[in-house]
Every structure is written in structure tokens, then in C-alpha cells.
C-alpha positions as CSV (number, residue, x, y, z in Angstrom):
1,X,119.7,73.2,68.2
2,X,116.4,72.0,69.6
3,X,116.5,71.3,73.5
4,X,114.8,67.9,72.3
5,X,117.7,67.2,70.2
6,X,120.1,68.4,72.9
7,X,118.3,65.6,75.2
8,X,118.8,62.9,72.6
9,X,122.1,63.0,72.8
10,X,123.1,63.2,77.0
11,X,123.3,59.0,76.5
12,X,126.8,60.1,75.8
13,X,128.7,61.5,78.5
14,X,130.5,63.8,76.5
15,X,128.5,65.2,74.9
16,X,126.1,65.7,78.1
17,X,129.6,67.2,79.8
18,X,129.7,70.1,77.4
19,X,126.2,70.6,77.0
20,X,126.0,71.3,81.1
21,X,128.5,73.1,80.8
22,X,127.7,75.5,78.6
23,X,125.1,76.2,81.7
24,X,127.9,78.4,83.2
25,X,127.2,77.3,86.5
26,X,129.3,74.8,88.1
27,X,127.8,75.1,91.2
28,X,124.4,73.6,89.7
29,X,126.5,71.2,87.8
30,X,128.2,69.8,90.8
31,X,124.7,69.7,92.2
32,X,123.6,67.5,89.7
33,X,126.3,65.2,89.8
34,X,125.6,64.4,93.1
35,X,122.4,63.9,93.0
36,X,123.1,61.1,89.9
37,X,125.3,59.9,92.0
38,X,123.1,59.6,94.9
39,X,121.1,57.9,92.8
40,X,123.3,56.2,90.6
41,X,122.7,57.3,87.8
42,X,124.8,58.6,84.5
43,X,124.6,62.5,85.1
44,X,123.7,62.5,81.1
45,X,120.2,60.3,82.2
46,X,119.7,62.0,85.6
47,X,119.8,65.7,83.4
48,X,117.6,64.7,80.5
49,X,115.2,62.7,82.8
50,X,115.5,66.1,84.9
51,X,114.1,67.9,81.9
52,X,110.9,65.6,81.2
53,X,110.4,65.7,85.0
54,X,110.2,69.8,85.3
55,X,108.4,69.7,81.5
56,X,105.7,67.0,83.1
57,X,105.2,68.7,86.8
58,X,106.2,72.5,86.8
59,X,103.3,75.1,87.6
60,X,101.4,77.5,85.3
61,X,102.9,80.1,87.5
62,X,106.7,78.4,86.6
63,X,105.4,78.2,82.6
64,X,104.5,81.7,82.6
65,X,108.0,82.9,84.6
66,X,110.1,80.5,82.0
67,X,108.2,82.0,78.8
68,X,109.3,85.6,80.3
69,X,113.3,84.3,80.8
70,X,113.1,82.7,77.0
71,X,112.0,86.5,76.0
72,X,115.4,87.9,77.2
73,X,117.9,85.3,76.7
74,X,120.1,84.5,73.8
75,X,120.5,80.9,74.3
76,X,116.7,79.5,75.3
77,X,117.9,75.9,75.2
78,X,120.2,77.1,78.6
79,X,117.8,79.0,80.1
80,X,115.3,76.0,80.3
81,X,117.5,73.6,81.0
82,X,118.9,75.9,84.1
83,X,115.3,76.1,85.6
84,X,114.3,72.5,84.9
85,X,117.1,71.4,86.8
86,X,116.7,73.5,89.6
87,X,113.3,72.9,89.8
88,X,114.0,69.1,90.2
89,X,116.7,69.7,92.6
90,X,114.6,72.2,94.8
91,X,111.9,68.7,94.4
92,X,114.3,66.3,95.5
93,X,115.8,68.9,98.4
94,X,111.4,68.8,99.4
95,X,111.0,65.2,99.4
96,X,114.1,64.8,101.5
97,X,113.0,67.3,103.8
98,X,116.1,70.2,102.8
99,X,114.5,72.9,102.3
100,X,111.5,75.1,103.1
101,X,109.2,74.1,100.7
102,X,109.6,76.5,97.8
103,X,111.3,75.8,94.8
104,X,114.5,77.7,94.3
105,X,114.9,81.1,92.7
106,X,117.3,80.5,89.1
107,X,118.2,83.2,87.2
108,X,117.8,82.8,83.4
């Protein structure tokens, strides 16, 4: 499946639950529930808004380290989807003044 097609669908909260995760990281999940929350939003909304927000903002240098994790994954639609949100969270941490300026490291 298409990551665009994936996005369609997080309007429903189910099937934006299994989609995160099949991230296999509940650490970053619980992150982004509580930042939806903090903004209350649906965590379906705040993820695929997440997405368009890493695929409208991140660096060349990010592009060219996410084109090297697609190379050696099995699932690319993950892998993405794991930096993209860890990208906006390491954003929203920066504009809040909670971290040191750099985004945070995510292994694909």
C-alpha cells in the first residue's frame, strides 16, 4: 500500500491505531498521542498532518538520509512515516524550547 493511501485513511481512528502501530515503537506512539492531545487533535489528523509537515519542510540532507533507510528496509511506508514523525516531534520539542536544536536521531 502507498503511504498516500495509508494517509487517506487515518480519518478513522482505527485504522490510524494499527497503522502506528505497525511502527513498532510505542514509545513514539505515546509521543504522538500526547502531542494530539496537547493540541487536541484526533492522533489519526495530528499523524497524517505530521507526514505533509516533514514531506513540506525536511532538509536535502534528511531527503538524502531517508532515500538511504528506504534502500534497506522491507516496509518503506514505516520507515518514512517513523522519521516524519520524529522529525515533527524534534520541531515541536524546538519551538517549545525542549531540546538542543537538532532534530532527533530515528532509526529506520
Amino acid at each position: 500500500m502507498l503511504l498516500g493511501d495509508i494517509l487517506a485513511q487515518f480519518n478513522d481512528d482505527g485504522v490510524a491505531a494499527e497503522m502506528l502501530l505497525r511502527l513498532d515503537d510505542l514509545g513514539l506512539v505515546a509521543r504522538l498521542k500526547e502531542e494530539a492531545d496537547a493540541q487536541g487533535r484526533a492522533l489519526g489528523e495530528f499523524a497524517a498532518s505530521s507526514v505533509r509537515h516533514y514531506a513540506a519542510n525536511a532538509s536535502d540532507e534528511e531527503w538524502v538520509t531517508l532515500m538511504a533507510t528506504l534502500g534497506r528496509t522491507g516496509d518503506p511506508g514505516v520507515a518514512c512515516m517513523k522519521r516524519a514523525f520524529a522529525f515533527v516531534l524534534a520541531d515541536n520539542a524546538h519551538a517549545e524550547g525542549k531540546c538542543n536544536g537538532s532534530h532527533a536521531p530515528v532509526h529506520g
